[in-house]
C-alpha positions as CSV (number, residue, x, y, z in Angstrom):
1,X,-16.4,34.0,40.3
2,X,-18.0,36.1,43.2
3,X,-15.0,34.7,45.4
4,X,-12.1,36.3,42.8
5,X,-14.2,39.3,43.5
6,X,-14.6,39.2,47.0
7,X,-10.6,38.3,47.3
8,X,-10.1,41.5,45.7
9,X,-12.2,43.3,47.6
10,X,-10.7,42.2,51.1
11,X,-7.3,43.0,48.9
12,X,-8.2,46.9,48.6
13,X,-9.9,47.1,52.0
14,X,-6.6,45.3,53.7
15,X,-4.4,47.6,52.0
16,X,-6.3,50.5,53.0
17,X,-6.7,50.0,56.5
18,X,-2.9,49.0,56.6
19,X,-2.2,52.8,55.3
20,X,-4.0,54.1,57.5
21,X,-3.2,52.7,60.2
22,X,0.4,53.1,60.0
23,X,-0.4,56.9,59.3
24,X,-2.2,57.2,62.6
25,X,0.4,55.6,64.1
26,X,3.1,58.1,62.5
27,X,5.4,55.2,61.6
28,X,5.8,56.0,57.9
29,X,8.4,54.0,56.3
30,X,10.0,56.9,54.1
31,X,13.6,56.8,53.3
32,X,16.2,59.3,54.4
33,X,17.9,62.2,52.3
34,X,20.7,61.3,53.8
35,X,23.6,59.7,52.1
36,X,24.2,56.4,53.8
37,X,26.4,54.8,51.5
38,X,27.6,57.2,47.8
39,X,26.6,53.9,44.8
40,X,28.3,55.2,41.9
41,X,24.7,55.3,40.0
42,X,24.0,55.6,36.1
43,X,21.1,57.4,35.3
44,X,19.5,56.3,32.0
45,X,17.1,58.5,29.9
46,X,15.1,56.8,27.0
47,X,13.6,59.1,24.6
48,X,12.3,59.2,21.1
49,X,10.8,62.5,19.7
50,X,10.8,64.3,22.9
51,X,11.7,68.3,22.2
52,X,9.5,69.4,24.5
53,X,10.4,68.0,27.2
54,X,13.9,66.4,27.8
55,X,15.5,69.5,28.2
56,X,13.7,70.1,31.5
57,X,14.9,66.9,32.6
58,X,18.7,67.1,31.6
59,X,18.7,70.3,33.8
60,X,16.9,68.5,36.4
61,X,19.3,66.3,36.5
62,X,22.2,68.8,37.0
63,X,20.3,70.0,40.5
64,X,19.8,66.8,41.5
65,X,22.2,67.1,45.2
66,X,23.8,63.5,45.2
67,X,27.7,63.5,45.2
68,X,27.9,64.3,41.3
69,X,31.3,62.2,41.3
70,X,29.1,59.4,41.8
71,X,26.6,59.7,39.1
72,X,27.1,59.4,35.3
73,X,24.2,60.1,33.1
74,X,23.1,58.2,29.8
75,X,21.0,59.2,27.2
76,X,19.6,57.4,24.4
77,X,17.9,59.3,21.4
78,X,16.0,56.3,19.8
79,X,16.1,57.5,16.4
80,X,14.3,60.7,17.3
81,X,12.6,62.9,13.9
82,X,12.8,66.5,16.0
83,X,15.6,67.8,17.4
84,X,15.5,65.7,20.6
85,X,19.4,64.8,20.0
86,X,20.2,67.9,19.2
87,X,19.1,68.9,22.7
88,X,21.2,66.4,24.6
89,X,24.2,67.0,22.4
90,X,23.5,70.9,23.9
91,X,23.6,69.5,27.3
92,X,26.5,67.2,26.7
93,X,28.7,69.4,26.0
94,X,27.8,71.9,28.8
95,X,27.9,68.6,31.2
96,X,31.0,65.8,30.7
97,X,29.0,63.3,32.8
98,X,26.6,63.2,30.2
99,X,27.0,60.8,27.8
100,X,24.7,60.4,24.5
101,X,23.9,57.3,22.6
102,X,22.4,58.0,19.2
103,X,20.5,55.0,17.5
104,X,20.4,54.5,13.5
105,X,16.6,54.4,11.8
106,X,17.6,50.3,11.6
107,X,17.9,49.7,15.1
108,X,15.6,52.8,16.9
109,X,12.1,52.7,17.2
110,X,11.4,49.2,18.8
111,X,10.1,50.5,22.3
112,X,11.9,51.0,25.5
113,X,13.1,48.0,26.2
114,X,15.2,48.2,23.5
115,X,16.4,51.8,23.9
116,X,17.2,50.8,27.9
117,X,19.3,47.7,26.6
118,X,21.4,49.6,24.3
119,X,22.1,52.3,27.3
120,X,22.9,49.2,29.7
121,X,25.8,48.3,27.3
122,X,27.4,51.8,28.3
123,X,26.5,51.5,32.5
124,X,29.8,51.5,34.9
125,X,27.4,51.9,37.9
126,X,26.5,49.8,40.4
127,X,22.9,51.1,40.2
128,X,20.9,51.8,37.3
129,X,18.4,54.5,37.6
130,X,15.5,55.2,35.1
131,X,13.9,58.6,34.0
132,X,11.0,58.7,31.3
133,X,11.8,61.9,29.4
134,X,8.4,64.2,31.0
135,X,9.6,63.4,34.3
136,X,10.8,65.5,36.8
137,X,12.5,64.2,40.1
138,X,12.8,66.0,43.5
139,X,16.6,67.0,44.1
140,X,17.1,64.7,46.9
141,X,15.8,61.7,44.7
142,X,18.8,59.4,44.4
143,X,19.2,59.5,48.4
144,X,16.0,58.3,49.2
145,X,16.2,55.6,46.5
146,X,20.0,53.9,46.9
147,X,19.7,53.8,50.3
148,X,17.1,50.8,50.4
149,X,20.2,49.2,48.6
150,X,22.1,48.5,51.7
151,X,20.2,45.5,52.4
152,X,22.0,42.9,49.8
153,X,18.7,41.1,49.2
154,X,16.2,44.3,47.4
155,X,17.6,44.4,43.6
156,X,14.7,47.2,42.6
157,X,13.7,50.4,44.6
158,X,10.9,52.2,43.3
159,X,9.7,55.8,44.1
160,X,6.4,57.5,44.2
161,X,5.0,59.4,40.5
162,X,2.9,62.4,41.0
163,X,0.9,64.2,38.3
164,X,2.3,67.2,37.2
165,X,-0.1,68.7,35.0
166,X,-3.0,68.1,37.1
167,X,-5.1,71.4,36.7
168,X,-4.9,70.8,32.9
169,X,-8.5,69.3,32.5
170,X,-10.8,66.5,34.0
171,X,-9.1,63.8,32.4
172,X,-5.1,64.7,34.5
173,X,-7.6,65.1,37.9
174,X,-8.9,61.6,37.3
175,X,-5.4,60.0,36.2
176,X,-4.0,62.3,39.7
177,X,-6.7,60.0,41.7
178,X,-5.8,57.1,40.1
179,X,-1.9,57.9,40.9
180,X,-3.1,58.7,44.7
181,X,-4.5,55.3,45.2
182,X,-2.5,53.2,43.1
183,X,0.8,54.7,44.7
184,X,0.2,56.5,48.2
185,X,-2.1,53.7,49.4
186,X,-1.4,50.2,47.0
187,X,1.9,49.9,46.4
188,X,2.8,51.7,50.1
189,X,0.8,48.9,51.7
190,X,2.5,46.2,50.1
191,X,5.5,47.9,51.4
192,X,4.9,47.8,55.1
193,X,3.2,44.3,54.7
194,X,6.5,42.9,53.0
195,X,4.5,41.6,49.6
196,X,5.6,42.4,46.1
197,X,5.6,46.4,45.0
198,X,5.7,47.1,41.5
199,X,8.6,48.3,39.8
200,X,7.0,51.1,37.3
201,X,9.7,51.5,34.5
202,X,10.6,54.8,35.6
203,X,11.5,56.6,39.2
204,X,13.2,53.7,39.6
205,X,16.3,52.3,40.5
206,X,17.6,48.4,39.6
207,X,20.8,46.7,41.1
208,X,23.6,46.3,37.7
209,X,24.2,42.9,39.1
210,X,20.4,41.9,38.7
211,X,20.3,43.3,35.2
212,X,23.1,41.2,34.4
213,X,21.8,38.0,35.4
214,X,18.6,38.4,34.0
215,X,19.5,39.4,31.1
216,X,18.6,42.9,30.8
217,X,15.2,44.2,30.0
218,X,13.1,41.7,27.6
219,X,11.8,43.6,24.4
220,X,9.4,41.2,24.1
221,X,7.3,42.1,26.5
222,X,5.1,45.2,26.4
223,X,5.1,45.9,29.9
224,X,8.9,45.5,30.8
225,X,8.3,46.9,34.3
226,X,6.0,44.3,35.0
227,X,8.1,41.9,33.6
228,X,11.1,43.0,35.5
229,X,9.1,42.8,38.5
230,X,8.7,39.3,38.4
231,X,12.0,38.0,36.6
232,X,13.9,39.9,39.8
233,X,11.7,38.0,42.7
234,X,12.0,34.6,41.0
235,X,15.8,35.7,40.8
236,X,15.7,35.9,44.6
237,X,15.6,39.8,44.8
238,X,13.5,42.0,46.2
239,X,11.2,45.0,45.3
240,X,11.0,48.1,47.6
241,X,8.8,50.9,47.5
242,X,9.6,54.3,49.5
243,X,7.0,56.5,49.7
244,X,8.4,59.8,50.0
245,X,10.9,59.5,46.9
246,X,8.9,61.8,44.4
247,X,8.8,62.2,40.9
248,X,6.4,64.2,39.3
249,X,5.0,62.9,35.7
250,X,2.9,64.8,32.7
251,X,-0.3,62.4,32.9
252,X,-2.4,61.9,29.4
253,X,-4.5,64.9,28.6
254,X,-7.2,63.4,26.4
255,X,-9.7,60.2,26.3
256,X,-7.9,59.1,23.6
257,X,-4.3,59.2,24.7
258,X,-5.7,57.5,28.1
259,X,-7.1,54.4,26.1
260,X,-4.1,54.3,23.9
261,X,-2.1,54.0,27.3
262,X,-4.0,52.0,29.5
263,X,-5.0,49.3,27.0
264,X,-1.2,48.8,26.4
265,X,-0.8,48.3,29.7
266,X,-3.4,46.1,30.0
267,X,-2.4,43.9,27.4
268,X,1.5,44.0,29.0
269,X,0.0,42.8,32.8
270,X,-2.1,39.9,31.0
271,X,0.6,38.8,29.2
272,X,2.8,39.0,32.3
273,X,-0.1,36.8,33.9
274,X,0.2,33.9,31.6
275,X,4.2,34.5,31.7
276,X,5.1,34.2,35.4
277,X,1.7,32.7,37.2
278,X,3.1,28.8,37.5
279,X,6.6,29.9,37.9
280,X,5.2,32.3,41.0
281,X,3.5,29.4,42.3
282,X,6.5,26.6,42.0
283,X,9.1,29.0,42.8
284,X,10.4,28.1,46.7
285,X,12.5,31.1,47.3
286,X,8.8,33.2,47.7
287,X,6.8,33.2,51.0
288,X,2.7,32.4,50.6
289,X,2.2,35.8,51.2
290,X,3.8,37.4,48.3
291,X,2.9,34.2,46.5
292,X,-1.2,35.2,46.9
293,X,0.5,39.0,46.2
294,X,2.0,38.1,43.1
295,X,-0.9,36.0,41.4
296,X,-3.5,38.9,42.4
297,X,-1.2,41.1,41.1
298,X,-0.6,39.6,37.7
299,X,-4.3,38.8,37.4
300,X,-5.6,42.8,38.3
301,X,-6.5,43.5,34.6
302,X,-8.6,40.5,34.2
303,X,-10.9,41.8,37.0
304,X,-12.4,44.1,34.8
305,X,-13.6,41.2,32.0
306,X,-15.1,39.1,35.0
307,X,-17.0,42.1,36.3
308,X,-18.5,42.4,32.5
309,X,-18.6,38.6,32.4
310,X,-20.7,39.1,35.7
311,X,-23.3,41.9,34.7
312,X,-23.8,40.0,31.5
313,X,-24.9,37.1,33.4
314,X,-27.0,39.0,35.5
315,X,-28.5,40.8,33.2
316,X,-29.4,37.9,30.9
317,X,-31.1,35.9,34.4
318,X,-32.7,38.7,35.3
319,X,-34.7,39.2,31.9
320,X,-35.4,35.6,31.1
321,X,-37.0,35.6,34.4
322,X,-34.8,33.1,36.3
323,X,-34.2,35.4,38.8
324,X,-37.5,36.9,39.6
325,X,-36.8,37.0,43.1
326,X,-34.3,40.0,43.1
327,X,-35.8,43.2,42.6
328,X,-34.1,45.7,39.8
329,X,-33.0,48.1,43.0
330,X,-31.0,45.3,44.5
331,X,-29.6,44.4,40.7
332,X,-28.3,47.6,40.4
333,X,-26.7,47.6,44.1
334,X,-25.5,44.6,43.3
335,X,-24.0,45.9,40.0
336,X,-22.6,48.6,41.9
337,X,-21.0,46.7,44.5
338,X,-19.1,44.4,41.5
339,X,-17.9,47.9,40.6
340,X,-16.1,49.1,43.3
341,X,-14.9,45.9,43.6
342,X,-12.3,45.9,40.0
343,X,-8.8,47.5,40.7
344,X,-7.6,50.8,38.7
345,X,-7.8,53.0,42.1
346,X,-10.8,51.9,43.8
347,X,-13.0,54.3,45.9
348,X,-12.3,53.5,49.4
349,X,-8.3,53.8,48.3
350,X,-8.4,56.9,46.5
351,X,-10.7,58.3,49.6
352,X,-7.9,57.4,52.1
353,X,-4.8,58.3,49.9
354,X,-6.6,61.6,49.4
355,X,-7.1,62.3,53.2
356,X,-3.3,61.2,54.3
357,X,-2.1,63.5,51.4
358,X,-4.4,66.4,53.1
359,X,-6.0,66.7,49.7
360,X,-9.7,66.6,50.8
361,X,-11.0,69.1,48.0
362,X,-10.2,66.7,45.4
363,X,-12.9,64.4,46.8
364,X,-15.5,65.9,44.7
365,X,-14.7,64.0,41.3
366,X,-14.6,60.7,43.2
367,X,-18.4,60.0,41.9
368,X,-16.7,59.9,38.1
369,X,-14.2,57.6,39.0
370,X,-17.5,55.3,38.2
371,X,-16.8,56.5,34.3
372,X,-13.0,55.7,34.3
373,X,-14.2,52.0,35.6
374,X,-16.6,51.9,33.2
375,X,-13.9,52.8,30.5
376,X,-11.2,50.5,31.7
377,X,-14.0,47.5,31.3
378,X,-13.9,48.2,27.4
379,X,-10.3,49.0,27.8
380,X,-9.7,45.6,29.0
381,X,-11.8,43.9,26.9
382,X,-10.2,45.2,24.1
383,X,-6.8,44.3,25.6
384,X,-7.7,40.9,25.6
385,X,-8.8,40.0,22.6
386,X,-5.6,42.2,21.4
387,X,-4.0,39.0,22.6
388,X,-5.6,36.9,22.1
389,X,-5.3,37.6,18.2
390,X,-1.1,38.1,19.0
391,X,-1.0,34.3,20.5
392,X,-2.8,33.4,17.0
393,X,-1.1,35.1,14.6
394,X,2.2,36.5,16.2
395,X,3.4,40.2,17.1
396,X,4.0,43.1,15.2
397,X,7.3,44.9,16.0
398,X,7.8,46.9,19.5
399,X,6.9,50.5,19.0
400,X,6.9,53.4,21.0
401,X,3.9,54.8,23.2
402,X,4.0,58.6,24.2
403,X,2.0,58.9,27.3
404,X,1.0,62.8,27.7
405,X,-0.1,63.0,23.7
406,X,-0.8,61.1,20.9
407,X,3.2,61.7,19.1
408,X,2.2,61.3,15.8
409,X,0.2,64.1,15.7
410,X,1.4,66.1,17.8
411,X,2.9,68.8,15.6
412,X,-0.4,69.1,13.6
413,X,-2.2,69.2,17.4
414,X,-0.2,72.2,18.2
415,X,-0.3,74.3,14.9
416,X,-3.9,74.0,14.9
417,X,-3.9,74.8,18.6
418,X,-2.0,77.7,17.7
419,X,-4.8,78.9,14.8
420,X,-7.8,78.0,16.4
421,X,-7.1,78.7,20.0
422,X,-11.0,79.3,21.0
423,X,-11.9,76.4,19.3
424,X,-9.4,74.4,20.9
425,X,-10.5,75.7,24.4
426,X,-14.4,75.2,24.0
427,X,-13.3,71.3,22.9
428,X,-12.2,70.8,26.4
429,X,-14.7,72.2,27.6
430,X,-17.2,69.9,25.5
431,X,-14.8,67.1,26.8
432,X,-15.8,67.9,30.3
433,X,-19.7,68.1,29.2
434,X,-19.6,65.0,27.7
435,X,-18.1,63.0,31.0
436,X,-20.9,64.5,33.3
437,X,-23.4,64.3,30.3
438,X,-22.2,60.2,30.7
439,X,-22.5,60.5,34.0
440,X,-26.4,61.4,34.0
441,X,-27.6,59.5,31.3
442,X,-26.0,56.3,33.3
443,X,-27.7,57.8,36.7
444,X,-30.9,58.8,34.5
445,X,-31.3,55.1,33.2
446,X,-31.1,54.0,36.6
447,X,-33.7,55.6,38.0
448,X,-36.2,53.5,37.4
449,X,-34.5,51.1,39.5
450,X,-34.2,53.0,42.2
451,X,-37.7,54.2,42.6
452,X,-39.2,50.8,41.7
453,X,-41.8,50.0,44.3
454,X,-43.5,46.7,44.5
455,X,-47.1,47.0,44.5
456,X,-49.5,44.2,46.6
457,X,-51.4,44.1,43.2
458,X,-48.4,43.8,41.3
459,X,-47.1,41.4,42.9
460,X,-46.9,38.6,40.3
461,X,-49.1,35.5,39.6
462,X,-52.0,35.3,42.3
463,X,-53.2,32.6,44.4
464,X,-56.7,31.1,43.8
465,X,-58.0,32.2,46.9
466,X,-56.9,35.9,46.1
467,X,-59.2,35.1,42.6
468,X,-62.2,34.0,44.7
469,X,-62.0,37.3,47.2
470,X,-61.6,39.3,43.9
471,X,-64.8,38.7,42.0
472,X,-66.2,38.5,45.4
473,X,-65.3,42.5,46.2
474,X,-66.5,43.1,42.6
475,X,-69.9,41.4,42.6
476,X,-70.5,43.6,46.0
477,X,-69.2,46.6,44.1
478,X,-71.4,46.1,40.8
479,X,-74.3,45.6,43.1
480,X,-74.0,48.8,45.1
481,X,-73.9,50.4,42.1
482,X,-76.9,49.5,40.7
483,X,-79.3,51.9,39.8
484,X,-83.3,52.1,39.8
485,X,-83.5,51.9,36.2
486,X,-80.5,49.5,35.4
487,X,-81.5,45.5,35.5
488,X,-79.5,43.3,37.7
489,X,-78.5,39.8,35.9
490,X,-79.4,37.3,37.9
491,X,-78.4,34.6,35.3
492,X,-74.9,36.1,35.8
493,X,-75.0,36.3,38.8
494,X,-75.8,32.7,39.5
495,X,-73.1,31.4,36.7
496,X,-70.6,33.6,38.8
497,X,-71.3,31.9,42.0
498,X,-71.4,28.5,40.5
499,X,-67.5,29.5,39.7
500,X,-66.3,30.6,42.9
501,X,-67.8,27.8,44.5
502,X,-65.5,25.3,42.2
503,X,-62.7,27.7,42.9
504,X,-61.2,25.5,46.1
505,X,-61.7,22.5,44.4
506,X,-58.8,23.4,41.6
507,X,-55.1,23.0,42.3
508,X,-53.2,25.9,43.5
């Protein structure tokens, strides 16, 4: 168990170093806006319920500066309530390479898989490119993308995400951290050291002729980048990642949303686990390299359970008093060290993506990242027992998850938002209070470790010998202390005597 951990560890601090030291170097592997070779590209937009957002997208799109004779744009309104269609039909007709695919109530709402399938019916390009619908590219996007495409062999490109609503509370900084390491130092790394980059499901791009032989996207699974991921390299394919193709995302706002969407994808990337792991391992058209990339990769969201599998053990020797050796201050380093040790952006690789992205005064919320890991633990563990209940008693139908709010609600969200505007602000403001109020108590229960020092006198079960000096010290005390009218015992004192002498005579 301690060597998972440790192969982890050396994971994060291998791809750190490797970031940084092709930074120093000033040998960034970023692709060019230049347009090497004009793919005639399909850009596919999923959406369900989206209002508020698609329309910035659509007109995105319009500025985007590839050759627009070469682009044709798709989007699918999944059996949208609001007036999500309504907006692309507005678009449509202002744009003739859009083209919109409206699903009935039958065959809509069964996630986006699904909604990406039913657009890939409709594709003429050679490349498909994917846009969630709260996205919103840079103009020279599809460049930097297609041109990784030249070498016949990559069959997925993926580009960097960037939070867009950072400022809006603590819960967007700590996601924007998370993005920083995951993306400007993680998936970057595995770039340059020719492993396996993850294709995210969006600010992406995917060769038609993969699609095709695959199969498409599977609707089965709930991470379908993942999945993709892994059906394209045991296809023969490859993933690339270029850094400086940006895409700027709306992160989740609240606790809530941020469980919703991080246990899904929890679930997905354990699932994926149990899917491709053998297959990764048989499959002969992979180097060791990306072999030991892929299993760590499919395996990251089971780190968490062994690092609570871990502290329970601990915690459970160290009270029963099996482990009496170790000190509570070197069980809680300990502890710590395990901690730092899971994935979801660790500290050194947030540090280092935050210094190479000249970001230094976001450095100060690092210490909570210790909270988000704490969160993803439960997250996890509720992720897995998710499914383990699914591989007992089967799946429920594919639905869709909105990632910057809770959809369901969201109307009722905003009217009340609208009514009770101060009371909406001092919530995220109690929001804030209660993370550092987290943070404290955990630091504030600690303390005791930290300050506990081990006392000669306290220093457990004593020797014999240390008995004998001890009544010794106190006879000489009691008989300093004597006074003229007190009465020394000389009974006592004999029967005292008689015991120390026996003393070295019992076994130690």
């Amino acid at each position: 168990m301690s060597a998972v951990i440790f192969a982890y560890l050396v994971r994060h601090f291998v791809f750190t170093l490797t970031a940084l030291r092709s930074s120093w170097r000033r040998k960034e592997l970023n692709g060019t806006n230049r347009t090497l070779y004009p793919h005639f590209v399909s850009i596919v937009i999923p959406a369900r319920n989206e209002e508020r957002v698609i329309g910035r997208l659509l007109q995105r799109i319009n500025e985007l500066t590839y050759p627009k004779e070469r682009v044709e744009i798709i989007a699918v309104d999944d059996g949208s309530s609001d007036s999500t269609g309504t907006i692309m039909e507005y678009f449509a007709k202002a744009n003739g390479r859009l083209k919109v695919i409206h699903r009935s109530p039958e065959e809509s709402g069964r996630g986006k898989a699904s909604a990406l399938n039913a657009a890939l019916r409709h594709v003429n390009g050679e490349i498909v490119v994917c846009f969630d619908a709260d996205y919103y590219p840079q103009r020279d996007i599809l460049e930097r993308l297609l041109n990784e495409f030249l070498d016949p062999k990559v069959g997925v490109v993926q580009g960097r995400v960037t939070v867009l609503n950072e400022p809006k509370n603590i819960v967007t900084r700590l996601v924007a951290l998370e993005r920083i390491g995951g993306y400007r130092v993680n998936q970057y790394a595995r770039q340059i050291l020719r492993l396996i980059p993850q294709f995210g499901g969006t600010v992406g791009a995917v060769r038609k002729g993969l699609l095709d032989q695959i199969g498409g996207w599977d609707e089965s699974a709930l991470t379908e980048d993942t999945d993709l991921t892994f059906r394209a390299y045991l296809a023969g394919y490859k993933v690339r990642y270029v850094n400086n193709a940006e895409c700027y995302e709306e992160a989740v706002e609240s606790w809530r949303a941020y469980w919703r969407q991080r246990r899904r994808w929890a679930e997905g990337h354990m699932a994926a686990a149990l899917k491709h792991s053998v297959p990764v391992l048989k499959n002969k058209k992979l180097t060791l390299r990306e072999k030991v990339d892929g299993i760590l990769l499919l395996n990251v969201y089971f780190m968490p359970l062994l690092v609570l599998f871990s502290w329970i053990i601990g915690v459970l020797l160290f009270f029963s008093g099996s482990s009496q050796w170790i000190s509570a201050l070197w069980f809680f380093i300990l502890m710590s060290f395990y901690s730092f040790a899971g994935n979801f952006a660790p500290f050194f690789e947030v540090g280092i993506g935050t210094y190479l992205d000249g970001r230094s005064r976001a450095l100060w919320l690092m210490p909570l990242l210790l909270f988000t890991f704490l969160y993803n633990v439960a997250i996890c563990t509720k992720a897995f027992a998710d499914l383990c209940l699914v591989k007992v008693f089967g799946r429920k139908q594919r639905s869709w998850c909105k990632n910057y709010s809770l959809w369901r609600w969201k109307k009722l969200y905003y009217k009340l938002r609208r009514n009770i505007r101060k009371t909406s602000m001092a919530l995220e403001e109690f929001q804030t209070f209660i993370v550092i109020a987290f943070g404290a108590f955990f630091f504030i229960m600690l303390l005791p470790a930290l300050l506990e020092l081990k006392k000669p006198g306290d220093a457990g079960p004593r020797r014999i010998d240390d008995c004998s000096i001890l009544l010794e010290e106190q006879l000489r005390i009691a008989s300093l202390e004597k006074t003229e009218d007190m009465k020394f015992d000389q009974a006592l004192v004999s029967k005292v005597s008689q015991i120390i002498a026996a003393l070295p005579n019992l076994e130690t």
